[in-house]
C-alpha positions in Angstrom: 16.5 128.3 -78.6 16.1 127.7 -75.2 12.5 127.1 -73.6 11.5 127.6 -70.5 15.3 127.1 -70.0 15.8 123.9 -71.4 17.3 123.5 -74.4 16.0 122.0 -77.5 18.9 119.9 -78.3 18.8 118.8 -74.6 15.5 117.7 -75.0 15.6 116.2 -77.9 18.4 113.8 -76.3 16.4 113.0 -73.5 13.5 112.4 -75.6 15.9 109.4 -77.2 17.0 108.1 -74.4 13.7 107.8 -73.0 12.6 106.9 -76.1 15.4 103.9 -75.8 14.1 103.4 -72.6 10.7 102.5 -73.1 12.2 100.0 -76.2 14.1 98.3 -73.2 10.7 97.9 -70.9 8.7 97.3 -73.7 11.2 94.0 -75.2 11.5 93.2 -71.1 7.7 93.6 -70.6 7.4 91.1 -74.3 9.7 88.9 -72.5 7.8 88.6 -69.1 4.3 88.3 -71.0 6.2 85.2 -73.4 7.6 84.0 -70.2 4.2 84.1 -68.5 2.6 83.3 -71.3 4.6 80.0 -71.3 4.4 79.2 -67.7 0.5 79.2 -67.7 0.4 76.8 -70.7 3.2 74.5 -68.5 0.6 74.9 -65.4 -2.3 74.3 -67.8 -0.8 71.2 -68.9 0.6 69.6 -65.5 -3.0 70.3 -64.1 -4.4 68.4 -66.6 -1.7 65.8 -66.7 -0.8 65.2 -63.4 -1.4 62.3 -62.0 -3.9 63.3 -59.4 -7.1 64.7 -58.7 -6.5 68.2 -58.6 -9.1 71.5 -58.5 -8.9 75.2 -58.3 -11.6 75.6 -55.0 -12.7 79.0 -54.0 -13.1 79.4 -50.1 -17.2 78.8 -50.5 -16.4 75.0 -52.4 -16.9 76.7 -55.7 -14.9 73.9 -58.1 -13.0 77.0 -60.4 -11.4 74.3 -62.3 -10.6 70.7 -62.0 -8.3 68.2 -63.9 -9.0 64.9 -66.4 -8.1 62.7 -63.1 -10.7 64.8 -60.4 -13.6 64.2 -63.0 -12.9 60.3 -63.4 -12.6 60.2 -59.6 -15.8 62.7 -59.0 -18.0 62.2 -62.1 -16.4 58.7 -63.9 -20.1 59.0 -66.6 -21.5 61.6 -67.4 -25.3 61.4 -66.1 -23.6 61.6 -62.8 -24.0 65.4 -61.1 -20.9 67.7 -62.4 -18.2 68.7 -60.2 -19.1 72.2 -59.1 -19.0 71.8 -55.4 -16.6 70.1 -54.0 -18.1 69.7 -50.4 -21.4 67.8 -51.7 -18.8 65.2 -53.0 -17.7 64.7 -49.4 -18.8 62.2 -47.0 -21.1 62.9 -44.5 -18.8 61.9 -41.6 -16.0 64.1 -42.7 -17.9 67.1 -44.0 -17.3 69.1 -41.1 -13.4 68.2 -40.8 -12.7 69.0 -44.6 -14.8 72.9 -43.8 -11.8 73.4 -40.7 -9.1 72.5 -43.1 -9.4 74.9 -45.4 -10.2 77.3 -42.8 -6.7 76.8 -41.7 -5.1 76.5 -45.1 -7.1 80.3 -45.4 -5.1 81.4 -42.4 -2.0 78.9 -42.4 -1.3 78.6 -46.5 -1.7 74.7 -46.2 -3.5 72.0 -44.6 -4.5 67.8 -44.9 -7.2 65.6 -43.9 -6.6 61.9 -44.2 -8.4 59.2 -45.6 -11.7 61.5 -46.5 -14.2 59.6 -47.3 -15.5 61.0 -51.0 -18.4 60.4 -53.2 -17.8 59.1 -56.7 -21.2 59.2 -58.2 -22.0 55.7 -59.8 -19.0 54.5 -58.7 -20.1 54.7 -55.0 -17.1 56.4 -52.9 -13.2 55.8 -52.2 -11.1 57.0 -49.5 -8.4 59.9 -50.4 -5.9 62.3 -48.6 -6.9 65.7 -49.2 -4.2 68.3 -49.6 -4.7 72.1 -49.6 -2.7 74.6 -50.5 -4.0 78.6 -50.4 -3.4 80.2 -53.9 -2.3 84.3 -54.0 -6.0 86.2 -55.7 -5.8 89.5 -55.1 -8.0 90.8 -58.5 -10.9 88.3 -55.8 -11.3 89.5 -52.5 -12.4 85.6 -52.3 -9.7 83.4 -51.3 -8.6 80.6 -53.9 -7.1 77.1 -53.0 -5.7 74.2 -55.1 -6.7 70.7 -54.0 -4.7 67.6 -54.0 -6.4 63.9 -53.9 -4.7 61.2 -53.7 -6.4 58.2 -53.7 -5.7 55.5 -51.0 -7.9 52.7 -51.9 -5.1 50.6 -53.5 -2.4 51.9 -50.3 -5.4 51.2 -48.1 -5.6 47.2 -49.5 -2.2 46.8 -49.4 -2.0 48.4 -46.1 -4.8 46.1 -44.5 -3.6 43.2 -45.9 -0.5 43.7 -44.0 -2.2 44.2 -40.9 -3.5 40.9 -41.4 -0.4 39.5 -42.6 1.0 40.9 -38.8 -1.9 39.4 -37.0 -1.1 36.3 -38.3 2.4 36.7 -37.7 2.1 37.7 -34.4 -0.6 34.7 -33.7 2.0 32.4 -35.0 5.1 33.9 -32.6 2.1 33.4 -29.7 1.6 30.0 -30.8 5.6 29.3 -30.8 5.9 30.7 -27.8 2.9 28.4 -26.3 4.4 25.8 -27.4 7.8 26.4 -26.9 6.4 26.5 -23.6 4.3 23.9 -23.1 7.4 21.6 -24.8 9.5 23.3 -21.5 7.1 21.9 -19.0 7.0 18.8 -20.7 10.5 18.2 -20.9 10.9 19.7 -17.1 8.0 17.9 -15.3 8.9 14.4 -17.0 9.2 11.5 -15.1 11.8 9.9 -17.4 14.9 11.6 -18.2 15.6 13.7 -21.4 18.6 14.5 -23.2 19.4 16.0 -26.6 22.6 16.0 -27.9 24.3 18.0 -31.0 25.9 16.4 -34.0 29.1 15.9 -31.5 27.6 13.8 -29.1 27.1 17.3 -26.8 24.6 17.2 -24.3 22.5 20.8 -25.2 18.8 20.0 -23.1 18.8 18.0 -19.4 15.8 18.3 -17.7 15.3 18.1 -14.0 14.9 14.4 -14.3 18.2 14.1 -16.0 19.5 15.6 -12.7 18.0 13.9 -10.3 19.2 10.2 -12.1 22.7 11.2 -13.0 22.9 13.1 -9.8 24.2 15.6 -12.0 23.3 20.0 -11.8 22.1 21.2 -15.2 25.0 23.8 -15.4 27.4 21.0 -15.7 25.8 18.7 -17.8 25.5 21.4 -20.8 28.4 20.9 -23.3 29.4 17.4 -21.9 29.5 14.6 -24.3 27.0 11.7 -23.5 30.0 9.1 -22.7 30.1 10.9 -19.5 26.5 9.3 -18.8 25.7 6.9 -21.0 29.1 5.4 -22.6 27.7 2.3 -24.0 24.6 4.6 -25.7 27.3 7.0 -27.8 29.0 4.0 -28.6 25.9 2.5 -30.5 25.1 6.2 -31.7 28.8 6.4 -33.4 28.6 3.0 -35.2 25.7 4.7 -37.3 23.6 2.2 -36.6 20.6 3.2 -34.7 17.4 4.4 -36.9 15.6 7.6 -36.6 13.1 6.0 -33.8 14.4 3.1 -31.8 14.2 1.6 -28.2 17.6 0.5 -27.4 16.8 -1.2 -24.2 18.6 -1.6 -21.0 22.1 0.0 -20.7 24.3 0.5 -17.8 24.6 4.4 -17.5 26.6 6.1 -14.7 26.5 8.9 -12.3 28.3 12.2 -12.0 29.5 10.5 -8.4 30.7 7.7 -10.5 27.8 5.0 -9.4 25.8 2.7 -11.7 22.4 2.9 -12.5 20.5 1.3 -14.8 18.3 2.8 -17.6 15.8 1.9 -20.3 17.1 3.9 -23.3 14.8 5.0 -26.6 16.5 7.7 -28.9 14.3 10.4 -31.9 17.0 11.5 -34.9 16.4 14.5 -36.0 18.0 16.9 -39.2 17.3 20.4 -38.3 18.4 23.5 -40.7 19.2 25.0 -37.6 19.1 24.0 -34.2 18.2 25.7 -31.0 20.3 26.8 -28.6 20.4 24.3 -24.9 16.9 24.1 -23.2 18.2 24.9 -19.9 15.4 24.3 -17.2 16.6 27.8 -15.6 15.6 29.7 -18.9 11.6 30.4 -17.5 11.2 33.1 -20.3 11.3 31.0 -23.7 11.3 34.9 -26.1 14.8 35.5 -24.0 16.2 32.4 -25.7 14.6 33.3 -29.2 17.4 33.4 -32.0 19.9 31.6 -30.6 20.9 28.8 -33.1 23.9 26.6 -33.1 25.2 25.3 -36.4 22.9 23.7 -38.5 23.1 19.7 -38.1 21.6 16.7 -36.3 19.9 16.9 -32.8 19.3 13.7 -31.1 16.7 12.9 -28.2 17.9 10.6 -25.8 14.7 9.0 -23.2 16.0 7.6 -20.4 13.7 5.8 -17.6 15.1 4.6 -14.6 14.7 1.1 -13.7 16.1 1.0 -10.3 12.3 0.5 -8.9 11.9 -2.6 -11.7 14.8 -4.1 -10.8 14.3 -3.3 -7.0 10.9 -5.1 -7.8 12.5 -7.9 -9.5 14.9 -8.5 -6.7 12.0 -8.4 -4.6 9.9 -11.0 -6.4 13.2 -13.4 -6.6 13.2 -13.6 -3.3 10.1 -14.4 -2.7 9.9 -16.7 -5.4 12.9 -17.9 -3.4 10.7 -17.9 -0.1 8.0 -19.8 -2.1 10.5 -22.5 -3.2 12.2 -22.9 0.5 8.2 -23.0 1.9 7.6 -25.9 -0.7 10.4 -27.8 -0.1 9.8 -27.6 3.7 6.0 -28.4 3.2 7.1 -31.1 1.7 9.5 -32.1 4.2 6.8 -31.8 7.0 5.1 -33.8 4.8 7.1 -36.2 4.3 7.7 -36.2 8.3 4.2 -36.4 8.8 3.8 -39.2 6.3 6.6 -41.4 7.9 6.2 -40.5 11.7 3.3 -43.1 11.9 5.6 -46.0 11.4 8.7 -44.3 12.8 6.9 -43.9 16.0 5.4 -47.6 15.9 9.0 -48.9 16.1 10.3 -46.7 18.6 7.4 -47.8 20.8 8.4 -51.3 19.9 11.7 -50.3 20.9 10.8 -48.7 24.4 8.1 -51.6 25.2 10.7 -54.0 24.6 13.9 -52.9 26.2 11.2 -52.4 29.2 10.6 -55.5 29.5 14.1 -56.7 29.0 15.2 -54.3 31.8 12.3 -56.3 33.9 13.6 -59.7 32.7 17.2 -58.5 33.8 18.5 -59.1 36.6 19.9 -55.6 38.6 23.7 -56.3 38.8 23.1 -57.9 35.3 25.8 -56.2 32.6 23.4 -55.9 30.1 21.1 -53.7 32.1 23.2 -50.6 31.8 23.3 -51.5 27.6 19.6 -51.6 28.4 19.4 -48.2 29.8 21.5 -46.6 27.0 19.0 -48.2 24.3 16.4 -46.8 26.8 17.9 -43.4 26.7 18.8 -43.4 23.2 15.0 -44.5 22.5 12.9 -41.8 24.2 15.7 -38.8 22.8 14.6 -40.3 19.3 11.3 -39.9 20.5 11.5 -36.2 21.6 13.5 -35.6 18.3 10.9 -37.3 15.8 8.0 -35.3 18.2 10.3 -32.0 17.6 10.3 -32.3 13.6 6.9 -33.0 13.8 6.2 -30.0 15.7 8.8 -28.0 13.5 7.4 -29.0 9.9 3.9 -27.8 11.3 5.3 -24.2 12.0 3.7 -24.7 15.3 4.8 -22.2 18.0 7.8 -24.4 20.3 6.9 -24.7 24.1 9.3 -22.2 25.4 10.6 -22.2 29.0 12.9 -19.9 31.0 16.0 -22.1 31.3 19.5 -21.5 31.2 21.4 -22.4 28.1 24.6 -23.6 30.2 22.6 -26.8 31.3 21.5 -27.8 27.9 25.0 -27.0 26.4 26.6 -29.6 28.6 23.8 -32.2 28.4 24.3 -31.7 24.3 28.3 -31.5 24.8 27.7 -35.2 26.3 26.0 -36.6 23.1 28.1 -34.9 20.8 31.5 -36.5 22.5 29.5 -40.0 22.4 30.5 -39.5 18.1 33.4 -37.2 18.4 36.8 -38.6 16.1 40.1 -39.1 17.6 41.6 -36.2 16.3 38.9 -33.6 16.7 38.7 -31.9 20.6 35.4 -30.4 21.7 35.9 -27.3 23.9 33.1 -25.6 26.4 33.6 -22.1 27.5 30.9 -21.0 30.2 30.9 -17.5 31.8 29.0 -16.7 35.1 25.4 -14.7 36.1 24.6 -15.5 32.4 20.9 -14.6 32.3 18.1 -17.3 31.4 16.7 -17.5 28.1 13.0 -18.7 27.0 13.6 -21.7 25.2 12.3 -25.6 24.1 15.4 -27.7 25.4 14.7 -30.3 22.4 14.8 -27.2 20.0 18.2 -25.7 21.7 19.5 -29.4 21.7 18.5 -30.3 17.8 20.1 -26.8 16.7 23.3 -27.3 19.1 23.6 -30.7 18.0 23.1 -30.0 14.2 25.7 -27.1 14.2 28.5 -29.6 15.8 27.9 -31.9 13.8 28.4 -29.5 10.7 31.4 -28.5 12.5 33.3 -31.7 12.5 32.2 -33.0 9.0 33.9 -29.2 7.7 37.3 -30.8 10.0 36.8 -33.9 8.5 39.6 -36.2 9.5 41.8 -33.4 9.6 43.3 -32.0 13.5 41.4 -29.8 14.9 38.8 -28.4 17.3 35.1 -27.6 18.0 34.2 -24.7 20.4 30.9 -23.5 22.5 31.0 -20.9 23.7 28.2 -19.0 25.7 28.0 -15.3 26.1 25.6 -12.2 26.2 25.8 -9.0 24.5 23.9 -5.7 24.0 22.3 -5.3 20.2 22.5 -1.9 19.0 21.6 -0.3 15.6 22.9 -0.9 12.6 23.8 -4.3 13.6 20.6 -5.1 14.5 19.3 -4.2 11.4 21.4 -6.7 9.7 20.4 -8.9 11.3 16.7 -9.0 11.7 16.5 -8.4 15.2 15.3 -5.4 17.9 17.5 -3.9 20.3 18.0 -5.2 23.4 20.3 -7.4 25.5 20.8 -11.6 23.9 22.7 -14.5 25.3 24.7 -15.6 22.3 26.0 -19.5 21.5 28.9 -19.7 19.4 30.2 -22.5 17.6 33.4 -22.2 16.1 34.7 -25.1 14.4 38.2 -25.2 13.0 37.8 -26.8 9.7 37.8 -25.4 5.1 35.9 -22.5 5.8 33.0 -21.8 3.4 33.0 -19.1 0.3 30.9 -16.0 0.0 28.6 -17.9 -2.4 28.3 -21.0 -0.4 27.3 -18.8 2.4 24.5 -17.3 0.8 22.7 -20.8 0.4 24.0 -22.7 3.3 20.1 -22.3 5.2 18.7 -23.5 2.0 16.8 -26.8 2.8 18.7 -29.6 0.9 21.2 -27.6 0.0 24.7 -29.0 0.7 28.2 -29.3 0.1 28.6 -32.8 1.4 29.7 -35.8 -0.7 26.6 -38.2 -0.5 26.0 -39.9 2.9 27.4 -36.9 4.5 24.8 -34.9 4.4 21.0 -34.4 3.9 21.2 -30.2 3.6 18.5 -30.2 6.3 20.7 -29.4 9.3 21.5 -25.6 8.7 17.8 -24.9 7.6 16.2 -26.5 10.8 19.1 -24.4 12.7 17.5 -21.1 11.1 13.7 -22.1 11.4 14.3 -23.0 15.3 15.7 -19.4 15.9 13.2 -18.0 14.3 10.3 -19.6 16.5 12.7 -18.3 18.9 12.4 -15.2 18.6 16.1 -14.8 17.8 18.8 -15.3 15.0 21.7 -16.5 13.7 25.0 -14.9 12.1 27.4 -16.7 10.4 31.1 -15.5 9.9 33.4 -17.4 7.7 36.2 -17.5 5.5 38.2 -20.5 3.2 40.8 -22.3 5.2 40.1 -20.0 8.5 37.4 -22.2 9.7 33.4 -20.8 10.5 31.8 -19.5 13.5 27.8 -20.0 13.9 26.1 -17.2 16.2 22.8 -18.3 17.8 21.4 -14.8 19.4 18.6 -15.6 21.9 17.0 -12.7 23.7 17.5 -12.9 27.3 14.7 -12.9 30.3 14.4 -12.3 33.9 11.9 -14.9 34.5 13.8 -17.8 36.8 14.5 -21.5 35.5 11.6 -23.3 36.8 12.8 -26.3 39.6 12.2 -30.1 39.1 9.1 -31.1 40.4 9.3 -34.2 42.6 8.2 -37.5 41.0 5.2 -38.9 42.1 4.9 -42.3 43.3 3.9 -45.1 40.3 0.8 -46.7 41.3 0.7 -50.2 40.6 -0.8 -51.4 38.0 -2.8 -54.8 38.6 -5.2 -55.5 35.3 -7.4 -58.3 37.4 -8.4 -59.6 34.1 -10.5 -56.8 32.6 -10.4 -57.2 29.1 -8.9 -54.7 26.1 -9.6 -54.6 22.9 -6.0 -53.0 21.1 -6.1 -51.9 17.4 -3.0 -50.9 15.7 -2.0 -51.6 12.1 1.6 -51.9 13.0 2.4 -55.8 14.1 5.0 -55.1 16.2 3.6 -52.7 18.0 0.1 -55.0 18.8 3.1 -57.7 19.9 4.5 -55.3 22.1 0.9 -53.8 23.9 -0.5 -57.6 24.2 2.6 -58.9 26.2 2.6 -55.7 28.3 -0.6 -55.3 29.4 -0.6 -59.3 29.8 2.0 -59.0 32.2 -0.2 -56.4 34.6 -3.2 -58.6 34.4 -5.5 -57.6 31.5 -6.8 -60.2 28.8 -6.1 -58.4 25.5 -7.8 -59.2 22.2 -5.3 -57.3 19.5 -5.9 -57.0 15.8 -3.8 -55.2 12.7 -7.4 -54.9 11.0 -9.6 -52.4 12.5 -12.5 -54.0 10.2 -11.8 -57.2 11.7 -12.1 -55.1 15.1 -15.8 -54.2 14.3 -16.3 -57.2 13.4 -15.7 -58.6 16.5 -17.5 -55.3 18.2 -20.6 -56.1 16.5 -20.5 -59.5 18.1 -19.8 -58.7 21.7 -19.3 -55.2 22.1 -20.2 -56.1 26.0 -17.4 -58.2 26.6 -14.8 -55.5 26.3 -14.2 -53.0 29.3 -11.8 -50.8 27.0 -11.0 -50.2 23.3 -7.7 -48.5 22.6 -7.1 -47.6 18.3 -4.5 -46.0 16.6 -5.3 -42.6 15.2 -4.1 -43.1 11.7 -4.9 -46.6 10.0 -5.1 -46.7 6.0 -8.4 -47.3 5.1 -10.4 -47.1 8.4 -9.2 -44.8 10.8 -9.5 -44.8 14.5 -11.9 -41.9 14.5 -13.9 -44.0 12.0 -14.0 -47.3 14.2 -14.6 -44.9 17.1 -17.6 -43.7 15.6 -18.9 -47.6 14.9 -18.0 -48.3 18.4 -20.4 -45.6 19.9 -22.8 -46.5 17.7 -22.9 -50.2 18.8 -22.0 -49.5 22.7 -21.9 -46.0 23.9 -20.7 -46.3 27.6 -17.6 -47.8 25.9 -14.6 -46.5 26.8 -12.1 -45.3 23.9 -8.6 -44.3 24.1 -7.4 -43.4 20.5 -3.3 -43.5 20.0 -1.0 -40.9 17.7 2.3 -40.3 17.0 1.5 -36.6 16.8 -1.3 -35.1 18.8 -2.0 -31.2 18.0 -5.2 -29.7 19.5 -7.2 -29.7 16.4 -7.0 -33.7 16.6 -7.6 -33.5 20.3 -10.5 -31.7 19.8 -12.2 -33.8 17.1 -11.4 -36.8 19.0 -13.3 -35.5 22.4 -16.1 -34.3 20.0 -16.6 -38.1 18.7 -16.5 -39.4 22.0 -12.9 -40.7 23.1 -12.2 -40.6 26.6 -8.3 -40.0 26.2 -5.6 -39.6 23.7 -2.2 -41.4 24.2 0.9 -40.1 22.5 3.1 -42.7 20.7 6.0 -43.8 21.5 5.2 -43.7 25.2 6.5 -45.4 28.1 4.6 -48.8 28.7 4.1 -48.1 32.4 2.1 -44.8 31.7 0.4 -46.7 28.9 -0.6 -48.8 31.9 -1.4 -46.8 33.8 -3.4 -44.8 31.1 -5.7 -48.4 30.0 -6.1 -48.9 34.3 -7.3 -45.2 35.3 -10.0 -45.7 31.6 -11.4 -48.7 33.1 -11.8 -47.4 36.8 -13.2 -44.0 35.7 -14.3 -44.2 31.8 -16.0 -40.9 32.1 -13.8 -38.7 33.6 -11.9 -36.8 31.1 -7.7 -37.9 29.9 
């Protein structure tokens, strides 16, 4: 049958296969509802299991749903308020930035605020990252969201305490670097030098004192071994011996140009784990130098002051301990002068008086009056020389006169050739238009004198020859330096003497006073050192040159002047001296000398009354002080001086005169004398005429001044 044509059988065919159909959609449509079925129960059971806070928030903050974790975190009891609204479990600072995010996760799909500060009810609040995520609604026209909190209190703790962990960390690298540093400038700016070395003796740290004592840059010191410095320190380091602190003491360390210094050394041991790379002074940024290590092992600090200033000090204070000693032993000499000129010059005015009077007992073509002048001669040169060391052991400034040094070379040549041996020629050696010199001609004489006679002991009796020569010269630098004197032009007095020679050592000491070579009898030591302290009041100096078996030559530099020798003034006529009996009183301790005075002044006519006690003197005063026209007293009397009987003597007649006698008259003793009252000094040893005359002119004119 065919209806509406389409055939039954047709239809009923189609009818099956739709019918089959259907069966297919309706098992597939089973399946997708089983399968969805399934997946909703797997959703419903990771939201409720999940690990986080998690809610189903509609886009007015209506809480759809929420998980076991978002109710502990919101609503931990139950009296606190429910979780239907998620935005009044917000903080009140980030209200407004959770409403924009899920605006944009509306618009985007997703967004995240960080560290949201939420409300937990009783709990109080906690900090969480908020993540949305827009879910697909479209039976709501109301847009639907899932929210993610994570919790980041315990990320937050552990996040701060690592902050502060840093912050410490970083104070500490501030604090290393301070004092790396302040360790730098310490070790740069030090006075003494510093050294470290490695476990194999390497120098790794020199500081800029280092350089400047080794004479040494930085560059090349680093990686030298210590030997190179301090030799005698690594040896001691080696043998093991030194402890961890120690002051070693003074060593001999030596310079990169090869000289010696010396050093005070002190040393610091030290085990490091590791050890830092060299401290080189250049290095001004300490972090730039951070990690470099060397090997672990030791590191040794070496301190190392220099003692060139102590020992310059030392040297210093030797010499003028030396000084000291040599000022002693000539105070002492110039006290010992002073102590034995008294009675030295009592019996050279014995001496003088005497041989005057035997030259006026002689007849003049006598023979012994020429022996008679040579005592005479020999006499008053004694005199000068005892009146020179006086003058000389007092330091007192020589009475210098322009002269020229020729005349008083050949007057000393004439004394020293009285004394010259047989075998031993004296030699003079004068240029012309020397210039004159301002000199004492005793002083000149004395040093002349001393150096030939130095000369010919070193010949001994031995062939061989003494030279003087005279000479001038210009002084320039640096010879002048060495010796002690200023520029300019000197007339120079050699003295070369052919005899041993003298060492280096013996020349160091030879102006040492009592220092000598000499076998005893030969020598006092004294000769050399006068030689030296007469230059020196000179203004001038003296070299010395000499070597063993080549003989020695003695330099006298005196500085030269263009003021003219001065001529000899004409004598004056010698009054007579006629006493016509007016009577002296002479005091003198010395018996030979109150001989001497008592026949001389007999002889011109005066009555003399002598004594040897000046007590015995006052005594005699103090009976008839107006029977003497005159007293005359020695200076210096044990006991009772003359200033002391002076004194007396004014006391019991003051229009006496008083003459008071010394062997050495300075003006401080003037001085006191005129202050007590004497009416004249007179120098002992003098000449018995001016003595004399002296005692005649104090009677005439007691008051005028002598």
């Amino acid at each position: 049958m065919i209806i509406d044509g389409y055939a039954p059988s047709q239809m009923i065919e189609d009818l099956r296969k739709y019918q089959a159909e259907l069966e297919i959609q309706n098992k597939a449509l089973r399946y997708s509802q089983q399968e969805a079925e399934g997946a909703s129960e797997r959703f419903a059971t990771l939201f409720s299991n999940v690990p986080l806070a998690l809610m189903v928030v509609d886009e007015e903050g209506l809480v759809l749903a929420s998980n076991a974790m978002a109710l502990r975190l919101f609503q931990p009891l139950e009296s606190d308020a429910p979780l239907n609204f998620l935005l009044p479990f917000v903080g009140p600072d980030h209200t407004d930035e959770v409403a924009v995010a899920f605006s944009s996760a509306k618009q985007d799909g997703t967004s995240e605020v960080h560290e949201v500060e939420f409300l937990a009810g009783s709990r109080g609040k906690f900090t969480g990252d908020l993540h949305i995520a827009r879910i697909e609604n479209p039976l709501d026209e109301l847009a639907h969201f899932i929210c993610a909190i994570i919790d980041q209190g315990p990320l937050l703790a552990e996040r701060q305490a690592l902050q502060e962990s840093a912050a410490v960390l970083r104070q500490r690298n501030e604090d290393l670097l301070l004092s790396e540093n302040r360790m730098a400038a310490i070790i740069n700016s030090s006075l003494d030098a510093i050294l470290c070395i490695d476990e194999k003796q390497c120098i790794t740290v020199f500081n800029p004192a280092a350089t400047a004592l080794f004479e040494c840059p930085a560059d090349q010191a680093f990686g030298a071994r210590l030997g190179r410095f301090l030799p005698d320190v690594e040896r001691a380091l080696e043998s093991g011996s030194v402890p961890a602190q120690a002051m070693l003491g003074e060593f001999t360390a030596t310079t990169l140009s090869g000289r010696q210094i010396y050093v005070e050394i002190s040393v610091s041991l030290e085990r490091r784990l590791r050890t830092r790379a060299p401290l080189r002074p250049l290095d001004s940024d300490p972090a730039a130098r951070r990690g470099q290590h060397s090997p672990h092992g030791a590191v040794t600090t070496i301190f190392a002051r220099d003692l060139t200033a102590k020992k310059l000090a030392e040297a210093q204070r030797t010499a003028l301990e030396t000084q000291l000693r040599e000022s002693q032993k000539m105070q002492a000499m110039g006290t010992m002068a002073g102590g034995i000129a008294h009675d030295f010059n009592n019996i050279l005015s014995a001496i003088l008086g005497n041989v005057e009077l035997a030259k006026q007992d002689t007849a003049p073509d006598a023979a012994a009056l020429v022996s008679l002048q040579e005592i005479d001669k020999a006499g008053r040169r004694a005199r000068d020389l005892v009146r020179q060391i006086l003058t000389f052991s007092r330091n007192e400034p020589p009475k210098r006169t322009p002269l020229q040094l020729a005349e008083v070379v050949q007057e000393t040549a004439r004394l020293v050739k009285v004394a010259l041996p047989p075998a031993v020629e004296l030699q003079l050696v004068f240029p012309e238009d020397l210039p004159s010199v301002l000199a004492d001609v005793t002083q000149v004489e004395q040093a002349l004198l001393n150096l030939c006679t130095n000369g010919i002991l070193a010949i001994g009796n031995a062939k061989g020859s003494v030279t003087i020569e005279l000479g001038q010269v210009e002084i320039e630098l640096p010879f002048s330096n060495r010796i002690g004197l200023p520029e300019g032009h000197y007339v120079t007095v050699r003295v070369r003497d052919t005899g041993g020679g003298m060492s280096e050592a013996t020349m160091q000491r030879i102006f040492e006073p009592f220092f000598t070579t000499r076998q005893v009898g030969q020598g006092t030591g004294l000769g050399l050192s006068v030689v030296h302290g007469i230059m020196q009041t000179h203004m001038g100096a003296i070299d010395v040159h000499s070597e063993l078996g080549h003989g020695s030559v003695f330099t006298l530099y005196f500085p030269a002047t263009e003021q003219m020798p001065l001529g000899v003034a004409e004598p004056e006529p010698v009054p007579e001296v006629k006493g016509s009996g007016r009577h002296v009183m002479y005091v003198d301790d010395d018996q030979a000398l109150v001989f001497l005075v008592s026949r001389v002044l007999t002889r011109k006519g005066f009555a003399v009354t002598a004594f040897t006690d000046p007590h015995e003197a006052l005594a005699a005063l103090k009976t008839g002080a107006a029977d003497y026209d005159l007293l005359v007293t020695d200076y210096n009397m044990p006991g009772f001086s003359g200033v002391d009987l002076l004194r007396e003597a004014k006391l019991l007649r003051g229009d006496l005169p008083v003459a008071l006698a010394s062997g050495y008259v300075t003006p401080e003793i003037e001085q006191r004398a005129l202050q007590e009252g004497a009416s004249a000094l007179i120098y002992k040893p003098n000449d018995v005429n001016e003595l004399c005359e002296t005692v005649q002119r104090l009677i005439a004119t007691p008051d005028a001044p002598h």
